[in-house]
C-alpha positions in Angstrom: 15.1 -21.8 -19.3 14.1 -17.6 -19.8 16.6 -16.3 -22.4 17.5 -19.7 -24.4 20.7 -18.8 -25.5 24.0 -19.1 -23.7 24.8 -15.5 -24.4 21.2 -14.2 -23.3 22.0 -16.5 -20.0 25.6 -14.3 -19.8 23.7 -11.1 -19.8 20.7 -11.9 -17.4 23.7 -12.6 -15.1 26.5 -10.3 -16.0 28.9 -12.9 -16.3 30.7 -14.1 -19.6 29.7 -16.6 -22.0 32.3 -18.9 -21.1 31.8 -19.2 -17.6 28.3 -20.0 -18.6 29.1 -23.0 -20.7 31.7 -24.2 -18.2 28.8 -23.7 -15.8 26.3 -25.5 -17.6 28.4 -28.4 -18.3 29.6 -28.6 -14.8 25.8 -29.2 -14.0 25.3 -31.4 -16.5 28.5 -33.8 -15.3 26.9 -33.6 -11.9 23.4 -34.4 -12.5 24.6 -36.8 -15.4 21.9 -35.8 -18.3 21.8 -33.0 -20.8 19.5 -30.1 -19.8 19.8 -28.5 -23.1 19.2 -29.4 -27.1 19.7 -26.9 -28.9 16.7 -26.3 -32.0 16.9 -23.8 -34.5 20.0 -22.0 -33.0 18.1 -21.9 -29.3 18.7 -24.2 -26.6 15.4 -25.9 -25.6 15.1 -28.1 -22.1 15.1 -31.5 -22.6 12.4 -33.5 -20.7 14.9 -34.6 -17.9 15.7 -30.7 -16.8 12.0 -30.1 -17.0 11.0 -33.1 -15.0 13.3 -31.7 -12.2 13.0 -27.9 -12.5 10.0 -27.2 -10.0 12.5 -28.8 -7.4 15.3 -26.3 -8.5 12.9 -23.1 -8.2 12.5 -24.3 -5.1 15.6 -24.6 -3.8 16.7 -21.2 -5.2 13.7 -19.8 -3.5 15.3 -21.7 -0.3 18.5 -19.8 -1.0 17.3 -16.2 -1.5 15.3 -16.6 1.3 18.1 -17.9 3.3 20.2 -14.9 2.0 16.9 -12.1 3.3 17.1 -13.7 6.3 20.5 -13.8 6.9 21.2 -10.2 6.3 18.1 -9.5 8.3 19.8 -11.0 11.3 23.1 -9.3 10.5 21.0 -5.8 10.9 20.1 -7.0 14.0 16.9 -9.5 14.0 14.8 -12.4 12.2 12.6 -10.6 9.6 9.1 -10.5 11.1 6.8 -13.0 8.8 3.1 -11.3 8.8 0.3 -12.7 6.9 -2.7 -10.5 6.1 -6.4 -11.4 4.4 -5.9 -9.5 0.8 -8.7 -6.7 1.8 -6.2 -5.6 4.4 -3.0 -6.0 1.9 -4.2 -3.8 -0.7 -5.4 -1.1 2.3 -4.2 -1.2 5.6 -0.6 -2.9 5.3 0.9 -0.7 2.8 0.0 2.3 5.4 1.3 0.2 8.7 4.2 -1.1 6.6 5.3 2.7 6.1 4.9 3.5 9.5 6.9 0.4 11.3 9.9 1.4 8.7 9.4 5.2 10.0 9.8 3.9 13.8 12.3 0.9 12.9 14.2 1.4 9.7 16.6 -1.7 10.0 13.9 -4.2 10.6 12.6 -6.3 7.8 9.5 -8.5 7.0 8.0 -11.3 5.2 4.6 -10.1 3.5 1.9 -13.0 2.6 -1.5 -12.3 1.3 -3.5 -15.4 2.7 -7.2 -15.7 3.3 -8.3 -16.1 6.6 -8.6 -19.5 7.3 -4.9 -20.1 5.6 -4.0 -17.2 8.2 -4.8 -19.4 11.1 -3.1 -22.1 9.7 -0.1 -20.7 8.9 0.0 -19.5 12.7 -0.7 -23.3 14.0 1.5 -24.9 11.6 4.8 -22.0 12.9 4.8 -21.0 9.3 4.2 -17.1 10.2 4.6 -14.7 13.1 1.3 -12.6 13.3 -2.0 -12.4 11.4 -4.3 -9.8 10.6 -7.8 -10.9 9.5 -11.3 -9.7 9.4 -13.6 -11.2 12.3 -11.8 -14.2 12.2 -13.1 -17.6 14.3 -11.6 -17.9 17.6 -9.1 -20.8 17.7 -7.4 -22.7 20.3 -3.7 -22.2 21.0 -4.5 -18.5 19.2 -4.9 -15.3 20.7 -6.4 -12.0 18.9 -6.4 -8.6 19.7 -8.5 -6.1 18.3 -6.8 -3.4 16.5 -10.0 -1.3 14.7 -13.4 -2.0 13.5 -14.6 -1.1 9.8 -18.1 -2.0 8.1 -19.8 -3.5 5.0 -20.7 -0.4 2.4 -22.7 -1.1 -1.0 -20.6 -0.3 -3.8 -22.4 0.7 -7.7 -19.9 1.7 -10.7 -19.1 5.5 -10.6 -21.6 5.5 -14.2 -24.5 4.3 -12.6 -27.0 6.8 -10.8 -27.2 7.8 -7.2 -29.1 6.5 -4.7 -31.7 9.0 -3.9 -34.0 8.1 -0.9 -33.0 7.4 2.7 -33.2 3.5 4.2 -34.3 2.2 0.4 -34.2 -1.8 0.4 -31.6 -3.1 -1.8 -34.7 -4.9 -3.2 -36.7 -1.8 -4.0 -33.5 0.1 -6.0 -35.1 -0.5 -9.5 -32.3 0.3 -11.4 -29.7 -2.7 -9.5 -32.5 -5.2 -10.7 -31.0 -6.5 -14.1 -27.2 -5.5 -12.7 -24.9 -8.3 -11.5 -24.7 -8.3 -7.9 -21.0 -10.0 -7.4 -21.0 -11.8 -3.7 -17.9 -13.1 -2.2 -17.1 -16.7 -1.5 -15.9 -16.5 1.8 -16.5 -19.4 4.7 -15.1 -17.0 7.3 -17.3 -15.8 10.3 -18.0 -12.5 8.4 -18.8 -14.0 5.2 -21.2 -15.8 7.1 -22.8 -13.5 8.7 -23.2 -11.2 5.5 -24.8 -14.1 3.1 -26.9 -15.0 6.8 -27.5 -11.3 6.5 -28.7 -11.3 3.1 -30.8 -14.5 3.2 -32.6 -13.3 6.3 -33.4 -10.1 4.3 -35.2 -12.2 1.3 -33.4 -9.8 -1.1 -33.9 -12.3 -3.7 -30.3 -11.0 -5.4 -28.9 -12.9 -8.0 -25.7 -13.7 -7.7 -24.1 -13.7 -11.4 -20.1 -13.3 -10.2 -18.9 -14.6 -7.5 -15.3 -14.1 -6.4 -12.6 -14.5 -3.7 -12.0 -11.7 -2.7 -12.8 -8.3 -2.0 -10.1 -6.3 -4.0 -11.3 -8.3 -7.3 -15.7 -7.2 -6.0 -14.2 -3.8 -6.0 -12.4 -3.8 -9.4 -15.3 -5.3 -11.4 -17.6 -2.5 -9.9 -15.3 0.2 -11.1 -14.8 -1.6 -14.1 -19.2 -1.2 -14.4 -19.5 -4.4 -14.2 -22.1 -5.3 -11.4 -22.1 -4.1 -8.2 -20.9 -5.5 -4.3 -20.8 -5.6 -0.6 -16.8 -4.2 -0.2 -15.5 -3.9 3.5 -15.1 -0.3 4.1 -11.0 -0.3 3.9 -11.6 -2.3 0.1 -13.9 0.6 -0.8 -11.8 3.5 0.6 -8.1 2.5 -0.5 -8.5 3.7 -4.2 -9.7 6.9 -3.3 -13.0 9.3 -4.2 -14.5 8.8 -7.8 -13.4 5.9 -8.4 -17.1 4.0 -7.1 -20.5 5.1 -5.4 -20.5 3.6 -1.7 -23.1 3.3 0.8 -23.7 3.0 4.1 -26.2 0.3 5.1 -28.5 0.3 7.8 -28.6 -1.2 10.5 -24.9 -1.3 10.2 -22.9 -4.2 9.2 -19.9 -4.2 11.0 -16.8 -6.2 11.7 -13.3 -6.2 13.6 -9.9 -6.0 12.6 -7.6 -8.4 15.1 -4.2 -9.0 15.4 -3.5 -13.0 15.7 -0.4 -14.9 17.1 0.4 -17.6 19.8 2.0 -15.7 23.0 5.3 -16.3 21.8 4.9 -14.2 18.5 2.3 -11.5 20.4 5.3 -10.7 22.7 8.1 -10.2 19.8 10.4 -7.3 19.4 8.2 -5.6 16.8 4.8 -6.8 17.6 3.5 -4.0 19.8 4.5 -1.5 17.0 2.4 -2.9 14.7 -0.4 -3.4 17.0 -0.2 0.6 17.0 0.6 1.1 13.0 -2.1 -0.9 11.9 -4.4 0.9 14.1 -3.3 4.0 12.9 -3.3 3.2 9.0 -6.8 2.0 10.0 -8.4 4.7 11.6 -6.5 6.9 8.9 -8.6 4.9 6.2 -11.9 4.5 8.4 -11.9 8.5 8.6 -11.7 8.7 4.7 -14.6 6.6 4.4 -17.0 9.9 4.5 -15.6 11.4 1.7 -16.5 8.6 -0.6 -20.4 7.5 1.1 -23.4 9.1 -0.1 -25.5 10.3 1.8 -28.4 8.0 2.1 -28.1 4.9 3.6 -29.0 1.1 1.9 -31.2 -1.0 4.2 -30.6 -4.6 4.3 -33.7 -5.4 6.9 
């Protein structure tokens, strides 16, 4: 299915082209159809190999993740399966990652990027250990810990010019008027609270992007494409000069908390990375003042 040739298939696996072919026709007995014609001096799949290959990805996936979990176990433990909102993964995680491995070098994990509200029902449903979310909504049969706090900043494209007077409505900021002002599409307790935030404000913003999440607000902007509410870790992981960011006022703020069942809260590795994320957090929250200007955006 990648290389189309028998001998292309022998490299990608460092085997011989014979053991290939007997391979592939071995297969072919088994399942009883040909999964190859070959066009133009490349083998193309035939509709019966196509019509069954999602199922085959999916049971090699089965099998390498049978194999990571095996040799997980051999080094002494299940691998520890951690789902985190994408803000977090492109910021915090990488950070707490490097610092469990630092304290436990043989243990292993299972990184997924979900949103929130996937997050909690990964939890219920058994298919993850922990979860790391913004704010998230309380939920039965869930318990959350809070591991650091962050806040909303304004973000503008590096190009555009500064904001020069203290507690200016976003409204007022002349030059944001014709900009696009990309918003978030977020039905989690904080999104909620920003676009109730926003609304209450009468900003009259016109929301020309709109996006899922926070990593892709913050790329547009240093692209110059418009400009965005980032959580404070979004704005900070790519360093100074990338974007101008804000402060707003009154403060916008929101929690980072560690979800699992009790079960999962009381694992092996769990109170490690209570302590890592903290740390990568408040490592991340103290960077924050080298990228904020110095006057502040009101939202009021």
């Amino acid at each position: 299915m990648i290389t189309g040739s028998i001998s292309g298939a022998g490299d990608l696996l460092h085997v011989s082209q014979p053991v290939v072919s007997r391979t592939l026709q071995h297969a072919e007995q088994q399942a009883g159809f040909k999964f190859f014609e070959r066009v133009r001096g490349r083998l193309v799949p035939t509709n019966e190999l196509q019509s069954i290959y999602p199922e085959v990805e999916q049971v090699f996936a089965a099998i390498e993740k049978l194999r990571f979990t095996s040799a997980s176990v051999r080094r002494g433990g299940a691998p520890l399966r951690l789902a985190v909102t994408p803000s977090l993964a492109n910021s915090v995680l990488p950070r707490a990652i490097e610092r469990m491995l630092a304290a436990h070098p043989d243990a292993a994990f299972e990184l997924a990027t979900l949103h929130t509200t996937e997050v909690v029902a990964a939890l219920r449903a058994g298919a993850v250990d922990l979860g790391i979310c913004l704010s998230p909504p309380a939920v039965p049969g869930i318990e959350a810990h809070v591991l650091s706090t962050g806040q909303m900043v304004l973000a503008t494209p590096i190009a555009w010019p500064h904001l020069l007077r203290q507690n200016a409505r976003l409204s007022e900021l002349g030059y944001l008027a014709d900009r696009p002002f990309i918003r978030l599409h977020d039905g989690t307790p904080l999104g909620s609270l920003i676009g109730q935030r926003l609304q209450n404000a009468n900003l009259g913003l016109q929301a020309n992007i709109v996006v899922q999440t926070y990593s892709i607000a913050r790329a547009l902007v240093t692209q110059g494409v418009g400009y965005a509410l980032l959580d404070s870790f979004t704005a900070v992981a790519g360093g100074p000069g990338e974007l101008h960011a804000y402060l707003l006022s009154p403060e916008l703020q929101f929690e980072v908390k560690l979800l699992g069942t009790s079960k999962s809260l009381d694992g092996p590795f769990a109170e490690s990375l209570r302590a890592s994320v903290a740390e990568a957090a408040g490592e991340l929250r103290d960077a924050l003042s080298g990228i904020v200007g110095e006057h502040r955006v009101s939202l009021a």
